[in-house]
C-alpha positions as CSV (number, residue, x, y, z in Angstrom):
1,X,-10.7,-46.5,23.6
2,X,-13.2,-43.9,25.0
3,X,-10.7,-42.2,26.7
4,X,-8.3,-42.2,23.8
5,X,-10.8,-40.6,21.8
6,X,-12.0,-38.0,24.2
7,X,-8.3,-36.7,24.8
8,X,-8.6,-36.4,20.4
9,X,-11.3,-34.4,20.9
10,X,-9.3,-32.3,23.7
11,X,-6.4,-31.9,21.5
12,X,-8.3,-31.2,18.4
13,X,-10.4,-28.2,20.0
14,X,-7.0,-26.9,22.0
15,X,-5.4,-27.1,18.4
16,X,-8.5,-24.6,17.3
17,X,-8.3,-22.4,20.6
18,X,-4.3,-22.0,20.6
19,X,-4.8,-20.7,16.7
20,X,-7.9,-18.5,17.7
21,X,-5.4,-16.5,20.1
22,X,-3.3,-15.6,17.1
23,X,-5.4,-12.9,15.6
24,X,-6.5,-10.8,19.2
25,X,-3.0,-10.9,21.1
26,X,-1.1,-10.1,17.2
27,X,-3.4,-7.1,17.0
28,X,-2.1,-6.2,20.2
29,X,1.6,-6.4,19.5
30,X,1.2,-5.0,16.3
31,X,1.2,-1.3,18.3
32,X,4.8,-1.9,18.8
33,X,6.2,-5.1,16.3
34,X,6.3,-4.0,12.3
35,X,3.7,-6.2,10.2
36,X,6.8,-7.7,8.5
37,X,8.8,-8.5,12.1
38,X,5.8,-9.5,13.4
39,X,4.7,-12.3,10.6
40,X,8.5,-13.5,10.6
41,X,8.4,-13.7,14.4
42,X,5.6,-15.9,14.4
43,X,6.9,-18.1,12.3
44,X,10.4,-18.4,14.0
45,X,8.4,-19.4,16.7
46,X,6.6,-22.0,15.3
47,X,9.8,-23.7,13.8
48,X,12.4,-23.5,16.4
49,X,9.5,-24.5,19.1
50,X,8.3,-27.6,17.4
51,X,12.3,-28.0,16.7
52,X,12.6,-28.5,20.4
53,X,9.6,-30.8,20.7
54,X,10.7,-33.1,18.1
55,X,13.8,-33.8,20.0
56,X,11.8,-35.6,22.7
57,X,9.7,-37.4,20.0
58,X,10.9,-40.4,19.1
59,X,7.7,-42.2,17.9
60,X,7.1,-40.7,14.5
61,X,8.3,-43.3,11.9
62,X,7.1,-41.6,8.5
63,X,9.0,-40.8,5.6
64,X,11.4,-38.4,5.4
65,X,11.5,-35.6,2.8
66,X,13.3,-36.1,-0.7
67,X,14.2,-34.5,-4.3
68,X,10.9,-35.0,-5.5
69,X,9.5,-32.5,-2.9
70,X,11.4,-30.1,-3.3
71,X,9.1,-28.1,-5.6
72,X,6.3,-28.0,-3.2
73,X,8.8,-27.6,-0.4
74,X,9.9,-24.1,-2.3
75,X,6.2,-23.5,-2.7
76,X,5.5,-23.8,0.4
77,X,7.9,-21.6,2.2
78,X,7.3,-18.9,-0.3
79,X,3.6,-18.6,0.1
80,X,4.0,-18.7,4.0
81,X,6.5,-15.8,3.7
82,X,3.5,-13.7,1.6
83,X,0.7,-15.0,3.6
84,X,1.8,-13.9,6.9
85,X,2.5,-10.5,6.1
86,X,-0.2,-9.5,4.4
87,X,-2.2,-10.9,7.4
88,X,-0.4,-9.0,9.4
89,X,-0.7,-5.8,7.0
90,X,-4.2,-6.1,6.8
91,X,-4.4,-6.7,10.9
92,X,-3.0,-3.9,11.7
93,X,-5.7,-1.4,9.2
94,X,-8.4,-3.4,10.2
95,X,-10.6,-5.0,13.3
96,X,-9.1,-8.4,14.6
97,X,-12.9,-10.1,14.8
98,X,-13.4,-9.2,10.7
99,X,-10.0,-10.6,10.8
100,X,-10.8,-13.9,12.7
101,X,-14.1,-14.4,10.7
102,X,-12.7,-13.7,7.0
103,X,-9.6,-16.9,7.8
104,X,-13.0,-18.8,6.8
105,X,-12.2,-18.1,3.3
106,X,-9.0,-20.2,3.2
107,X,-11.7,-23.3,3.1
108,X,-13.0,-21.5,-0.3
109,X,-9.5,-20.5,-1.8
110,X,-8.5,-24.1,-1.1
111,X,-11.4,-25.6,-2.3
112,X,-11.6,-23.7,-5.8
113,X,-7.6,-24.4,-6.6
114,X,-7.8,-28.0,-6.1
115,X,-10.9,-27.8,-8.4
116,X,-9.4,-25.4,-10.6
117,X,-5.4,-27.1,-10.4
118,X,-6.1,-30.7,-9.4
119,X,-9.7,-31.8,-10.8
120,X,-10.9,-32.7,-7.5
121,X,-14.7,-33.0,-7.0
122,X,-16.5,-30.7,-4.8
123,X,-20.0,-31.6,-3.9
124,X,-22.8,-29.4,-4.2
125,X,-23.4,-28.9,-0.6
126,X,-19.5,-27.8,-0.3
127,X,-20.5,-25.4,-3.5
128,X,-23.6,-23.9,-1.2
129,X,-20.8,-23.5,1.8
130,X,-18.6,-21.9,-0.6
131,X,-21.0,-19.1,-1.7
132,X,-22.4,-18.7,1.7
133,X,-18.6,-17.6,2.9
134,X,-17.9,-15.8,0.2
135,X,-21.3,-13.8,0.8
136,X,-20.0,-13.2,4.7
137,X,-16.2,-12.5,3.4
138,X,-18.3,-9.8,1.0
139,X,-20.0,-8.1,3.8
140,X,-17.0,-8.4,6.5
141,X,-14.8,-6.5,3.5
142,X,-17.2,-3.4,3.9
143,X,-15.8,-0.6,5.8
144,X,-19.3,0.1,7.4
145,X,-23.3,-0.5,7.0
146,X,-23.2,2.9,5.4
147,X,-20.5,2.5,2.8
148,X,-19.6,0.6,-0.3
149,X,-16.0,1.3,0.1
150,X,-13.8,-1.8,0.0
151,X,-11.8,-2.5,3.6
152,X,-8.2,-1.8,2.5
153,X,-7.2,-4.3,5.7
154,X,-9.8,-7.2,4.9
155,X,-8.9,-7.2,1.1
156,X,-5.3,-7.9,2.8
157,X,-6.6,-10.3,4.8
158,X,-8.5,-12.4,1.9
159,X,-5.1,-12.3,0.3
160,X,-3.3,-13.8,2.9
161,X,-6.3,-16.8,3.2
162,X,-5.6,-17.0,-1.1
163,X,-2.1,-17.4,-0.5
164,X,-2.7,-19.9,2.4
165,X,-5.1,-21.6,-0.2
166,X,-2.5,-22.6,-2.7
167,X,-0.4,-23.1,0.6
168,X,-2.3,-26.0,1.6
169,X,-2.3,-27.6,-1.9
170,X,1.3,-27.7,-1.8
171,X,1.6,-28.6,1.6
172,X,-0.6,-31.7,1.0
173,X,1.6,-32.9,-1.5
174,X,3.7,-34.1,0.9
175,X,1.7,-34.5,3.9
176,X,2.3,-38.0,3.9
177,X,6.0,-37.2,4.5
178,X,7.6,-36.3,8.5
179,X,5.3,-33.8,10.2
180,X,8.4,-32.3,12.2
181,X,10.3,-31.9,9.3
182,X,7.1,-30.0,7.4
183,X,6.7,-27.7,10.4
184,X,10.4,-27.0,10.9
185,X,11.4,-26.1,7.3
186,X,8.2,-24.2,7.2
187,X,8.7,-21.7,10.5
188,X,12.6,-21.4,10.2
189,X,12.9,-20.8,6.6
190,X,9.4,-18.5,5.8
191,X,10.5,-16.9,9.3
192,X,13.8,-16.1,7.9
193,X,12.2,-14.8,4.6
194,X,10.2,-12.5,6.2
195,X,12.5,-11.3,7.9
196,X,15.0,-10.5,5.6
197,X,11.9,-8.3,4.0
198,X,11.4,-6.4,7.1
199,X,14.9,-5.7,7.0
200,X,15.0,-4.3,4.3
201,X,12.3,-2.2,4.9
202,X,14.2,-0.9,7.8
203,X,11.3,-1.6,10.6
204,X,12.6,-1.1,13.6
205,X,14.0,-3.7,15.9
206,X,11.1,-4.1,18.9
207,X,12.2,-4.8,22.1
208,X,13.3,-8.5,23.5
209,X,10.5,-8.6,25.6
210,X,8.2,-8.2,22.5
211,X,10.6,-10.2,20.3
212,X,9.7,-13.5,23.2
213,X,6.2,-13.0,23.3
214,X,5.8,-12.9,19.6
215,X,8.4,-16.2,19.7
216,X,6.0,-17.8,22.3
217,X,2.7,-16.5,20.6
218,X,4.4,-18.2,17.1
219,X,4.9,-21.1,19.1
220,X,1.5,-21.5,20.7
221,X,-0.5,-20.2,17.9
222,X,1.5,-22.3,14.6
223,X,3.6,-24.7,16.1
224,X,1.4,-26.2,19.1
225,X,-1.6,-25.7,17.4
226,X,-0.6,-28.0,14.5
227,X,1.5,-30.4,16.8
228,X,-2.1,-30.9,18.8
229,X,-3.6,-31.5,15.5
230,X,-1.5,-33.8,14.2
231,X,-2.2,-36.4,17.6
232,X,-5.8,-35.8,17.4
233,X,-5.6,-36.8,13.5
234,X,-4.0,-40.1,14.3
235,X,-6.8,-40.9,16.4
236,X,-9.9,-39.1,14.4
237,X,-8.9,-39.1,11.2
238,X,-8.5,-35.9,9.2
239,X,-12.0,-35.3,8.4
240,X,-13.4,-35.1,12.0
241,X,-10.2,-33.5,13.3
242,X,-10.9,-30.6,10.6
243,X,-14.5,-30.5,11.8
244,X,-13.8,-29.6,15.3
245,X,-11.2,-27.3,14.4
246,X,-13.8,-25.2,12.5
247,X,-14.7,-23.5,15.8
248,X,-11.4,-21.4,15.4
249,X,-12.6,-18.5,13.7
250,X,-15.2,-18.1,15.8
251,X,-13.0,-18.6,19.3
252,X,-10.9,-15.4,17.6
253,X,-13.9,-13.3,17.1
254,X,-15.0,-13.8,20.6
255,X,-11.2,-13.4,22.3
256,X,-11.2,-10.1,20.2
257,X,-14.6,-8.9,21.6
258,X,-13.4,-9.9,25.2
259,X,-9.9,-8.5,25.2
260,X,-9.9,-6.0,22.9
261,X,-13.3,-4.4,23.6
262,X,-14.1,-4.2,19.9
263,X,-17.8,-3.8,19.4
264,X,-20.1,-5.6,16.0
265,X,-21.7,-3.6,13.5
266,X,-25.3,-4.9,12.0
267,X,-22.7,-5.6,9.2
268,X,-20.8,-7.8,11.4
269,X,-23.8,-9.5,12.6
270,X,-24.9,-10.3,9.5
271,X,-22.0,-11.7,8.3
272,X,-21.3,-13.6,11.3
273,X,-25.2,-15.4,10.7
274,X,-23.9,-16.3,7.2
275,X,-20.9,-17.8,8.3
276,X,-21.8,-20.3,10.7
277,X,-24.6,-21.0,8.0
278,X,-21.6,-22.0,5.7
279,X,-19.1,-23.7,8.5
280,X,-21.8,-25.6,9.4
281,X,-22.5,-27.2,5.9
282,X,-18.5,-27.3,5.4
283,X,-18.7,-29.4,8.5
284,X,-21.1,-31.6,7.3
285,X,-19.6,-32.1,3.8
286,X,-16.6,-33.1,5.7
287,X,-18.4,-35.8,8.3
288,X,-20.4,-36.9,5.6
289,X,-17.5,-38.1,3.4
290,X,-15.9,-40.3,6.3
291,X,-19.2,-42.0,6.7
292,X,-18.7,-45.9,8.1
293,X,-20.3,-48.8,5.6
294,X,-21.3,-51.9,7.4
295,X,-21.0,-54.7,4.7
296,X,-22.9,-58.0,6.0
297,X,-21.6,-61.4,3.9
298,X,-23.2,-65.1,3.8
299,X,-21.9,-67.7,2.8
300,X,-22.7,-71.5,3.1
301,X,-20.2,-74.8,2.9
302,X,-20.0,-78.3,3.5
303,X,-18.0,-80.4,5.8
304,X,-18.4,-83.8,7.8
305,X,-22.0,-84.4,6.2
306,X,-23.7,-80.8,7.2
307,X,-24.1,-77.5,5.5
308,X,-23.5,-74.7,7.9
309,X,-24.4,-70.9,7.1
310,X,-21.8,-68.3,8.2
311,X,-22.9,-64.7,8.5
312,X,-19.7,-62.0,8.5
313,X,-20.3,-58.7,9.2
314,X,-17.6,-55.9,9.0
315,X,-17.6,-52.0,8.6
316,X,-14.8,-49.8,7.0
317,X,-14.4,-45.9,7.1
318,X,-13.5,-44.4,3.1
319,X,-14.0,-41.2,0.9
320,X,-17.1,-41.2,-0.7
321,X,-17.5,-38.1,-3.4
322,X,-20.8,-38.1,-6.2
323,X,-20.4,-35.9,-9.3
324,X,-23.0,-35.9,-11.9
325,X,-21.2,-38.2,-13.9
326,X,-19.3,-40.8,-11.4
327,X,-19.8,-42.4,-8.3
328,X,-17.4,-44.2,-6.8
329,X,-15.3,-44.7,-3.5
330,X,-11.6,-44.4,-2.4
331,X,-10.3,-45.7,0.4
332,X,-7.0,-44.8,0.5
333,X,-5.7,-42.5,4.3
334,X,-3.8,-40.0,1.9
335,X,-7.0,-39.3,0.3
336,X,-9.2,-38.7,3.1
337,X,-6.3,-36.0,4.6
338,X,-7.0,-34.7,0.9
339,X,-11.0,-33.3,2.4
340,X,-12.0,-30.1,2.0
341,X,-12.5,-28.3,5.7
342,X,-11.3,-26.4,8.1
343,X,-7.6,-25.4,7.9
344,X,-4.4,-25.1,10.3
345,X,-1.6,-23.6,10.0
């Protein structure tokens, strides 16, 4: 069982690391793949990889998609045709380690439209987180310690992490449904959509080497990175697995210092400081609420002439939320996938 749970850990950090190259090695491709090509590449990648994988996968067993999904299928799709590009838009006007750090605010957008759309409680120390990334998205979005001109590129970005916000919401709609079929539907058809707009924008075709390595970076980056999530999930659970996949962000920022020599600002600094402040309490919001309870019961009968005393003692893992009006506990899997915390693609 140790073992089982280590390789989780393995998978669930590799998940974070594989998505922390997306940002650096995009930047780098964006010198010669269009924003548009480049965000429909990606996610081409992503679908007809995890297409391939699924064919030697024989052990998933959950529901397939129906009717009643459709709407959030649509939904879906459509935001990760928007969310991409302006990613990629923004990428290529801006510095890939603002870039990798500002993804943080896709916990905040995410957070605020299932308050906002689906009543769902957030705790004050995920409020506190909230503000805290907000502050760090603030200062990132400055174009230098000396100015108080707005980053055309990191507005873009913060767009893209809005977008990916409502994303999420409709993608856990139907998270209890096949995992393959969510991934597939999601690369192959926002790939195609994006596509189609960089078509029609006439960006030029890059070259098939560049077409591959944006297919395998797609691959790697969207497709492997949630396929490594999902099998450390079945093991974890949803709230740890997001907890060690919080590290991403900051696994981009380095790879973009290492590889593509970009240097911080005091700004950056700064921001980065406020940041890991507000990871770091998004974490614990998230371990916190898949706390175990160890219930002890004792109860006494009869039988033959004697009394005997049993004692029982059992634990169970469940959501536990506080507002200022209710307490209470849910311990229902779908819910606990329904956390706040750090996000995959």
């Amino acid at each position: 069982m140790r073992m089982k749970k280590t390789r989780a850990i393995l998978y669930a950090i590799l998940a974070a690391a594989f998505y922390a190259v997306n940002i650096p090695v995009s930047k780098l491709l964006l010198n010669r793949v269009g924003a548009m090509t480049m965000a429909a590449l990606l996610y081409l990648g992503a679908g007809i990889g995890i297409g391939i994988v699924s064919l030697f996968d024989r052990k998933e067993k959950r529901e397939k998609l129906n009717g009643k999904d459709l709407p959030f299928v649509i939904g879906m799709i459509v935001l990760d045709i928007a969310a991409p590009i302006l990613l990629m838009l923004g990428l290529s006007m801006g510095y890939a380690s603002n870039a990798s750090l500002l993804g943080n605010f896709e916990i905040v957008a995410t957070a605020l439209i299932a308050l906002a759309i689906f009543r769902e409680a957030v705790s004050k120390r995920l409020w506190l987180a909230i503000a805290l990334i907000t502050l760090s998205s603030i200062l990132l979005s400055f174009d230098g310690a000396e100015s108080f001109r707005f980053s055309y590129g990191s507005l873009l970005v913060l767009a893209a992490t809005i977008c990916w916000g409502f994303e999420n919401n409709c993608t856990r709609k139907i998270s209890s449904k096949s995992t393959y079929e969510i991934v597939i539907l999601k690369g192959v058809f926002s790939g195609l959509g994006a596509l189609t707009i960089a078509l029609i924008q006439k960006e030029t075709v890059p070259s098939l080497l560049d077409i591959a390595l944006a297919l395998l970076l797609g691959f790697v980056a969207y497709g492997l990175s949630i396929f490594l999530y999902v099998r450390a999930q079945n093991v974890l659970g949803a709230a740890k697995t997001s907890a060690y996949y919080a590290v991403a962000p900051f696994i981009g920022a380095l790879l973009s210092f290492l590889f593509l020599k970009e240097k911080p600002t005091w700004m950056y600094l700064a921001a980065l400081a406020v940041m890991i402040l507000g990871t770091v309490l998004v974490v614990m919001d998230t371990l916190i609420r898949n706390h175990v309870h160890v219930h002890t019961h004792t109860f006494t009968h009869t039988h033959d002439g004697s009394t005997h005393t049993h004692t029982v003692t059992h634990s169970h893992a469940h959501h536990h939320y506080v507002t200022d009006d209710n307490h209470g506990h849910k311990h229902t899997r779908s819910e606990l996938e329904q956390l706040p915390g750090a996000l995959h693609r």
